[in-house]
N, C-alpha and C positions, 0 to 999 in steps of 0.2 A: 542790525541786531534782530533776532526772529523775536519773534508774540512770545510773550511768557504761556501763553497754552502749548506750545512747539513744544519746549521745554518738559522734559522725562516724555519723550515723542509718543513710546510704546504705549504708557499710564494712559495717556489723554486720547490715544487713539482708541483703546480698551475703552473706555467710559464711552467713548462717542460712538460704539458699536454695539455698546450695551444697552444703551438711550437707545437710537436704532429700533435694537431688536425687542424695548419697552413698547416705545412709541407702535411699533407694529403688531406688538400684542394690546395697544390700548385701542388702533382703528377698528382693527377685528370683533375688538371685544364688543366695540362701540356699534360694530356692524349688525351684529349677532344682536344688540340689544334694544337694536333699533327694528328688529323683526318680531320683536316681543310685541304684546299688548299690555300699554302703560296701562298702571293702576290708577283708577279715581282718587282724588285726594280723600283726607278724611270727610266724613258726615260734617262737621261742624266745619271745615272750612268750605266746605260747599256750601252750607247756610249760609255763612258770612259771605262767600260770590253774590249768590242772589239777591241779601238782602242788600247790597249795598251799589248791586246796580244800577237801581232804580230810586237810588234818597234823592233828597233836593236838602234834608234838613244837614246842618255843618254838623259835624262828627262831633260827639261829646267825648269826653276823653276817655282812658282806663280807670275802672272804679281803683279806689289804693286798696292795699290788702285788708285792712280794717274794714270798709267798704264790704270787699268781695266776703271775709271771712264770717260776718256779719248775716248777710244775704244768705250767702250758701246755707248757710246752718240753721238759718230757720227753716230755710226752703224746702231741708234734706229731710229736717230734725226737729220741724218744731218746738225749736228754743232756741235764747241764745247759747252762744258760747260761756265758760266761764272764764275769769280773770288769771289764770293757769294757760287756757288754752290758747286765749288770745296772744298773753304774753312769749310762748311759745312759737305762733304763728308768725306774728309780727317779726321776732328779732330770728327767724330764721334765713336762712342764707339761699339756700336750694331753688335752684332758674326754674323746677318742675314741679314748685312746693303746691302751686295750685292744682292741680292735674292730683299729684298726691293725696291732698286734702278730701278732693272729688272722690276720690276712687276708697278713700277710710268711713265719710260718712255713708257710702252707698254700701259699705261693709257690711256696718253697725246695725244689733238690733235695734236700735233707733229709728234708724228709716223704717224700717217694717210698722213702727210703732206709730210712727208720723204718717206715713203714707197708709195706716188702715184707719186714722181718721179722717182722714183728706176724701177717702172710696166711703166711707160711713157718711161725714157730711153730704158728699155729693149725690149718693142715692138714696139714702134714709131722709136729709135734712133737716133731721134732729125731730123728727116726729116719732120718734122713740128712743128708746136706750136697752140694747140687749147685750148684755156680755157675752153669749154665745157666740152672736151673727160679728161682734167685735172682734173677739178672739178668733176665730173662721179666717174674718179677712189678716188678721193679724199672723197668723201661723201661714195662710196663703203665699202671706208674702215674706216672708222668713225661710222658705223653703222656693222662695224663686218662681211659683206656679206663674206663669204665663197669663196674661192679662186675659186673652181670648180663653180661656181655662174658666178663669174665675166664673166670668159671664156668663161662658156656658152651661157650670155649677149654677149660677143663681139663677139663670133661664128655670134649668131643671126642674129646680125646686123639691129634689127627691130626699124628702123626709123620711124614708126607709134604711137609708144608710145612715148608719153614727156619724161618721167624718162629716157627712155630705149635708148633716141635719140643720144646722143653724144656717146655712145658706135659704133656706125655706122660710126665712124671714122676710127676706125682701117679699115676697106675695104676703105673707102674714101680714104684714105691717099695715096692707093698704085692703086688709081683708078678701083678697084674692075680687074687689069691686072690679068687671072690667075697664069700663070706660076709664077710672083711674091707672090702673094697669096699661091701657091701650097709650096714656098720652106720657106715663113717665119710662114705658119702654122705649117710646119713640124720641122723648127728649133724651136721655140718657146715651142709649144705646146708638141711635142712628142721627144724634141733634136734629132733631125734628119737632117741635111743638105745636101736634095740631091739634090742641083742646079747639078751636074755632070747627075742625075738622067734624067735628061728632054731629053738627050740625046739617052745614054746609060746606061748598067748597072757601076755602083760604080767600077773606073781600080785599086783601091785597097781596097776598104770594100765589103765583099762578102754580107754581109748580107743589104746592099743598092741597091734594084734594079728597073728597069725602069720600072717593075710591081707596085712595091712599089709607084713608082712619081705619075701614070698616075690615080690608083686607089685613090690616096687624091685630083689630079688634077678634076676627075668627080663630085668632091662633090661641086666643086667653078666653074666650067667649063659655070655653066649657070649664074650665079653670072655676074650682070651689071650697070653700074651707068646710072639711068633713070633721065632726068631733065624734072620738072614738066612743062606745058604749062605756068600756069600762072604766078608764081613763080621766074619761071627760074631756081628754086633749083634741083641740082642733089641729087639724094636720091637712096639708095643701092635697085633692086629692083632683080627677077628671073622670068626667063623664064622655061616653062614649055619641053621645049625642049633641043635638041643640048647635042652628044654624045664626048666623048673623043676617039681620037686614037694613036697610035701610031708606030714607027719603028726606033730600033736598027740603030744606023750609023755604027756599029760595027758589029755587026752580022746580022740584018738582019732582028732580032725578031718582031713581028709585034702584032697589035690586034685592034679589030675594036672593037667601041662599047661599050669601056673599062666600068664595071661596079664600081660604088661606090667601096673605099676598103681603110678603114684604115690599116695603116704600122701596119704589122702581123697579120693581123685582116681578118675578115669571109668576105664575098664579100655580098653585102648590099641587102636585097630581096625589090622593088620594086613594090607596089600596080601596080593593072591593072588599070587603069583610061579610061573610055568609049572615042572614037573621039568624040571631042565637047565640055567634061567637066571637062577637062585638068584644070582649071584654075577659083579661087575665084571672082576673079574681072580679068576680061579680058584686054588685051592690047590695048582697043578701045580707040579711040576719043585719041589718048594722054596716057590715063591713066595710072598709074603704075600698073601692072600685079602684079596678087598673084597667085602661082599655087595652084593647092588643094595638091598636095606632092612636099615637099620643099628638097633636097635635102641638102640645106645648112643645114636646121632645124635639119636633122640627122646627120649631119658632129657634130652641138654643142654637140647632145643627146650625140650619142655613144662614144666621147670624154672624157665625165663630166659624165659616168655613174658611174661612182666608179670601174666597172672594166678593165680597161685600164692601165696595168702596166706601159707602156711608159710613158706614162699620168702622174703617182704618180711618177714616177723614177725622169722625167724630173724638177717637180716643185719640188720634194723635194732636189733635187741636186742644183737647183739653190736658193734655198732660203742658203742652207748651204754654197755657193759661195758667195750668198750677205754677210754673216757673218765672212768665214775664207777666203777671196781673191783670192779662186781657190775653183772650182769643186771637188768630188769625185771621177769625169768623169771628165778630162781637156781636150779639147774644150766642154762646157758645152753643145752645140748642134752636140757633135758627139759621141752620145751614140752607142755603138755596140760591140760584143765579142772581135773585135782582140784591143780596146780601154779601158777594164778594169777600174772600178770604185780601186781606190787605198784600198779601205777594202768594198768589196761587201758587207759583213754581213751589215756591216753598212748605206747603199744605201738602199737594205733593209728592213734594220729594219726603218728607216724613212718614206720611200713609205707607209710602211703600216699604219703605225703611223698616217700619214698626213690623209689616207684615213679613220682611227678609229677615229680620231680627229672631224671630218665633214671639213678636210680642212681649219682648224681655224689657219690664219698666225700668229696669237700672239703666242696659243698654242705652236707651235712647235719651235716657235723663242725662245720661254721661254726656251723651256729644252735646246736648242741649246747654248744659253747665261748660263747655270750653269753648262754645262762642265768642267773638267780642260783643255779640249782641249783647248775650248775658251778661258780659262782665264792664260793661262800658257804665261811667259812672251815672245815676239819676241826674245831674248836675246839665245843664242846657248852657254850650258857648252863645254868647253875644252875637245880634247880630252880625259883628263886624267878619265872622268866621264866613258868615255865608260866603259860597262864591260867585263871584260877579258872570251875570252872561248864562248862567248852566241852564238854567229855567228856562230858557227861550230856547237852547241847542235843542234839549228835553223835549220840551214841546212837537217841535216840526215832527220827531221820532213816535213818540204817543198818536198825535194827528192820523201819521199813516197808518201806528199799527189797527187805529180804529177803523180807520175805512177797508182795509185789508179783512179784519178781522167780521167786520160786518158784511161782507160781501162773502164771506168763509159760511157765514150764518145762514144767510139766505139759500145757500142751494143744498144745506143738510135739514134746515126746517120741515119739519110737518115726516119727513124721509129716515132720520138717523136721531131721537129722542135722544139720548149720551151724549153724540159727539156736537148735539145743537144745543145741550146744555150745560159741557165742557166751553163753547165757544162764547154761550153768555156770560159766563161767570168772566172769562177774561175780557172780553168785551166792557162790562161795564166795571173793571178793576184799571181800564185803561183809559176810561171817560172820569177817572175818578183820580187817575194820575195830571190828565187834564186840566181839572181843577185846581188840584194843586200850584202845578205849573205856575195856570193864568195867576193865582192870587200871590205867588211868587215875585213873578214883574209886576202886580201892581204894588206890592211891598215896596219895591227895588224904585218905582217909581216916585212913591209919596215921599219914603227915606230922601228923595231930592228936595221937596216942596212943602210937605207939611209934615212934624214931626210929631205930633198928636197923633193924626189921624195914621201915620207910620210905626206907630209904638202901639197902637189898639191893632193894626195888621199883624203885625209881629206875635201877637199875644193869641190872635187866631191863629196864626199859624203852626205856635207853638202848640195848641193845642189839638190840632190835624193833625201833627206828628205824634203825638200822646197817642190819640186815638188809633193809628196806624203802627206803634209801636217800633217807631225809629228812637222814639224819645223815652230815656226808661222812667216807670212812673212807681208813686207811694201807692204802696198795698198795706192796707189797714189790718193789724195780726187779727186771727180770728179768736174769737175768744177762748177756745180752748190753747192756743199758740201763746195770744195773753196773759193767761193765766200760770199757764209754764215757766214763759219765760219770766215773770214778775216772782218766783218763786225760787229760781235760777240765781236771777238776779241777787234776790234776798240770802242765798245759799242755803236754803232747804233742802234744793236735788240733792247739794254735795254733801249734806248731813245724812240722809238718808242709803245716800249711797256709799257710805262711809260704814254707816250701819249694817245694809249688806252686804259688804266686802267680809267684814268682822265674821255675820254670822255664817257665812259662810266655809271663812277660813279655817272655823271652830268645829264646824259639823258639817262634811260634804254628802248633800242629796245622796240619798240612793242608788235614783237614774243614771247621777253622774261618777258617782264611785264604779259603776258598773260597767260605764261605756269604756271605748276603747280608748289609748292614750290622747291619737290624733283627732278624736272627738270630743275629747273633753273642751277646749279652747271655748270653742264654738256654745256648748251648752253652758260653761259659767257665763257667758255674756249675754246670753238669752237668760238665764236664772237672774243673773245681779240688775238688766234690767225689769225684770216684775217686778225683782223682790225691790226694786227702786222708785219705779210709775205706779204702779196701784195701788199704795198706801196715797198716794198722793192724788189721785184721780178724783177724788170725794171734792177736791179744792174747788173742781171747774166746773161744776152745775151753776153757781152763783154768775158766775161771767159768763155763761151760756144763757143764761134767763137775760142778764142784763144786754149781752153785747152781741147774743146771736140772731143779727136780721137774716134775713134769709140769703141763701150763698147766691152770690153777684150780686148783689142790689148794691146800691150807692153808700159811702159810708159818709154815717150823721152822728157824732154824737148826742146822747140825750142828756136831758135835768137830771133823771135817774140814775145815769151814768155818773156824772159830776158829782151827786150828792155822795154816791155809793163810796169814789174814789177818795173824796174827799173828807166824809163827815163816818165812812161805815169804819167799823173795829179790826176788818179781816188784812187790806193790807197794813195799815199803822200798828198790829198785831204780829207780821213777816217782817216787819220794816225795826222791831226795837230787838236791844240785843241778846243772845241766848248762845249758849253755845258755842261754836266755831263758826256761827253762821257773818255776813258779808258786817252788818253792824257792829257785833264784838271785834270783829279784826281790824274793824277802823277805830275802834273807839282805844288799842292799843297801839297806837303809832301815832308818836308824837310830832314828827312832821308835816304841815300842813301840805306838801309838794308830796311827797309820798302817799296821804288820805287823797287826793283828788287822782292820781294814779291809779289808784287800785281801785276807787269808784268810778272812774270813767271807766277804767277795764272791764270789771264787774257788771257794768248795767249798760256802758254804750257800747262797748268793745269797740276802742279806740284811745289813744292817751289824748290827755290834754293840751290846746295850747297855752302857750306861757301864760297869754291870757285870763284864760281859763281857770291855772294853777292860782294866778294871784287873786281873784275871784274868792275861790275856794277859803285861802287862805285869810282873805278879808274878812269873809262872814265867820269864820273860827275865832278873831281875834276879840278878845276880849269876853268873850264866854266859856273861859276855863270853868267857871263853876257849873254849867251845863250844859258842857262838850257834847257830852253825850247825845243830847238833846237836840242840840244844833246839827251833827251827823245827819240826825235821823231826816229832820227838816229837809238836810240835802237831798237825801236818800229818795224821799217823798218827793221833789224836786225833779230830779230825775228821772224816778220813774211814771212821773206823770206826764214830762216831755211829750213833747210831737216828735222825737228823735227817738223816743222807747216805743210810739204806741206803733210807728208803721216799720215797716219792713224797703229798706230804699237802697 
């Protein structure tokens, strides 16, 4: 009897001639596509190669969406989430819901709003408060300007243009003083801190020196605040003259005349300019002077040219800090060989990134946010994850990249400045993997023989990995982030922005009845968030006095803190019922499992466990006469948590 494929002969032959002439249009295709040049995987799975080449620490698992939704949104947005959003997030279905999420709040005027305080703290550090120089960066970034953009506006500092005016603050602020100017361009812009610099050379970073200071010092040296006759207004303005010098307290070193000279950079060639016609507008009668060669003008240029590696290192390491709560680089402005980025590849490959990108903050935040670095939970597995042996494979591989790499060093020394300073930085990133290593086996070893002294190893260890940023860590909200979201929490935003939705509905702007259809979207959401943050902005000077130490410093709560939270009137004031706001809507729903639902949502963004629920429900019982009261308790409870105050 023949194979049942025999059977209808012609059919089966047809199909197998068909396959055939499939399969020869799939080798072909296969041929032809194997001539191509494969595409790089995405930005963020490249990160995640890198970073995960080189762990020793056991993988922590995926934060859960709560987790992640949680994170994101303060990160993006500077708030929580509300109990709407969460609930929404949570019981969603969609395999790409995270990606989604990423790409709504990078939308949102929100971000613009979060991320022009994040660019105010960081180069102001709250040693002022200007609505202008706020709005500036805020409208910068609401319009996408390009990071190297900004910079190179506040380089400028050209208070002659309207748009361009309140950028003129950054020199305002610090009185156009240089040596102030000289060490927070340098920290900011290039991560470099060499207040030590003004002096002598760096008594412990070789590569910080009083050449280095004095050469960014001449580019602001003429740089002065001119106040107009009529006005009275001081306005940033330059003098066509006046040179920099200086002399070692220490050695001795000396130089007159010091030329322009960005850190590690060529020494600045200066046009001949005739006696006489130094100057656009002269310093007559009062006037504010223009030179005809600006020197500041080239401090912006050569900054924001695109090739300035310090330049792409520094912002792309601090945007990665605004993300994961430490630098690549920890102190984020003290970039230098013997300070090693914790995965150089990965420094990097961002720099470059940032600089292919045109410097687009969303862009690179975007790949940054689909990590699993990012999204991997704060939560540290058990020893017992480590894996047995890796530390010592590690090892023999580190060993040799050092000797390699130190023999690499020696014949570019004193020869090739760059590439001998490119090969320190990995050099001592691999004597530093080393370490690790060794304290790995001796982990591995006590864990056999002494379980004390194996539990305090552990505990360093875990803390190495904190510090190198294998292991994700609590970031303490800033107070302006605290104050939002404690406000959030309370349901004030959504009163307010309740409010504006209304007045809106009722009377549409001008601007926006004017624009075109496909514009309008865009400006009610730019409109409804003003008319929603700035009534509310008055809130956060109190938690910026109390909770703003300076950015990156160690986070301590104070007495003043505690008393504030505890004994002051402003939040137990957020915290009672009014309104629609999170108190009244608990205070009507009579189920106990329901109230802990919608306050966990509301202030932790996460539901409860069972736990939890019965908790809730215990301390309700029996205070029918002062329900209301006993909420609020909760409420004050909660937002006093160590789960409200950090960001994890």
């Amino acid at each position: 009897m023949p194979h049942a494929w025999f059977v209808s002969g012609r059919f089966h032959v047809a199909r197998f001639l068909a396959l055939g002439v499939v399969l020869s249009f799939a080798a072909a295709t296969q041929a032809a596509d194997a001539k191509k040049p494969s595409l790089p995987p995405p930005l963020h799975e490249q990160i995640d190669r890198l970073l995960e080449a080189d762990v020793l620490a056991p993988p922590s698992p995926a934060a859960d969406d709560a987790e992640f939704l949680r994170r994101v949104t303060l990160d993006l947005h500077g708030i929580i989430p509300t109990a709407d959003e969460a609930r929404a997030f949570l019981d969603g279905r969609s395999t790409d819901k995270r990606a989604k999420l990423i790409d709504a709040l990078l939308a949102s005027p929100r971000f613009a709003r979060h991320m022009a305080t994040v660019l105010d703290v960081m180069w102001m550090e709250r040693r002022t408060q200007s609505p202008e120089w706020y709005d500036y960066l805020y409208r910068s970034l609401l319009d996408g300007k390009p990071y190297d953009r900004i910079v190179r506006e506040v380089l400028l500092a050209d208070d002659q243009k309207p748009e361009l005016k309140p950028a003129a603050k950054f020199f305002e602020a610090r009185a156009c003083e240089p040596n102030t100017m000289t060490r927070d361009i340098g920290r900011f812009f290039f991560g470099m801190d060499m207040q030590c610099n003004q002096c002598h050379d760096h008594p412990v970073v070789d590569d910080y020196t009083i050449g280095d200071y004095y050469g960014l010092y001449a580019f602001v040296s003429r740089t002065y605040l001119h106040q107009d006759k009529k006005s009275k207004e001081k306005l940033v303005a330059e003098k066509a003259d006046g040179e920099a010098s200086f002399k070692s307290v220490f050695t001795g070193e000396s130089a007159d005349k010091v030329q322009p000279r960005l850190p590690r950079g060529a020494v600045l060639v200066e046009p001949v300019v005739k006696k006489g016609e130094e100057y656009l507008v002269k310093p007559d009668k009062g006037a504010r002077p223009v030179p005809k060669f600006s020197r500041r003008q080239e401090l912006a240029a050569l900054t924001t040219d695109g090739k300035n590696e310090l330049f792409n290192r520094n912002a792309a390491n601090r945007l990665w800090a605004h993300l994961f709560g430490r630098g690549l680089v920890q102190p984020v402005d003290f970039i230098h060989p013997d300070n090693p980025p914790t995965h150089p590849e990965v420094l990097e490959l961002l720099a470059r990134e940032f600089h292919d990108r045109k410097y687009d903050i969303r862009s690179l935040l975007g790949e940054l946010l689909l990590t699993r670095a990012y999204q991997r939970s704060f939560v540290l597995p058990g020893p017992e994850a480590l894996k047995p042996g890796i530390a010592a494979k590690r090892l023999a591989t580190w060993e040799a990249d050092v000797k390699s790499l130190a023999a690499a060093y020696e014949k570019v020394e004193g020869k090739n400045p760059a590439e001998a300073r490119h090969l320190q930085t990995r050099l001592h990133a691999a004597k530093q993997h080393i370490e690790e290593a060794k304290q790995v086996i001796e982990y591995e070893r006590l864990a056999k023989s002494d379980k004390k002294a194996a539990a305090r190893a552990w505990d360093a260890l875990v803390q190495r990995w904190t510090d190198r940023g294998d292991v994700a860590i609590l970031k303490p909200l800033s107070p302006e982030v605290f104050a939002a979201s404690l406000l959030q929490a309370a349901g004030l935003v959504e009163t307010a922005e309740a409010k504006a939705e209304a007045a809106l509905k009722k009377s549409l702007p001008k601007e926006i009845a004017a624009a075109k259809p496909n514009e309008r979207p865009k400006m009610e959401a730019v409109w409804l968030d003003r008319q929603t943050f700035e009534p509310l902005k008055g809130n956060y000077s109190r938690f910026v006095d109390l909770y703003g130490e300076a950015p990156g410093a160690d986070f301590a709560a104070t007495i003043n803190q505690a008393l504030f939270f505890g004994n002051g009137g402003v939040v137990e004031g957020w915290l009672k019922p009014s309104g629609n706001n999170l108190a009244a809507r608990l205070d009507k729903l009579k189920d106990p499992a329901a109230v802990a639902d919608e306050m966990y949502l509301a202030v932790l963004t996460r539901r409860p466990t069972a736990a939890e629920r019965n908790d809730v429900a215990s301390y309700l019982k029996g205070r029918e006469k002062d329900r209301s009261a006993a909420v609020q308790e909760l409420l004050w409870a909660f937002t006093a948590s160590n789960e409200f105050r950090f960001n994890h």
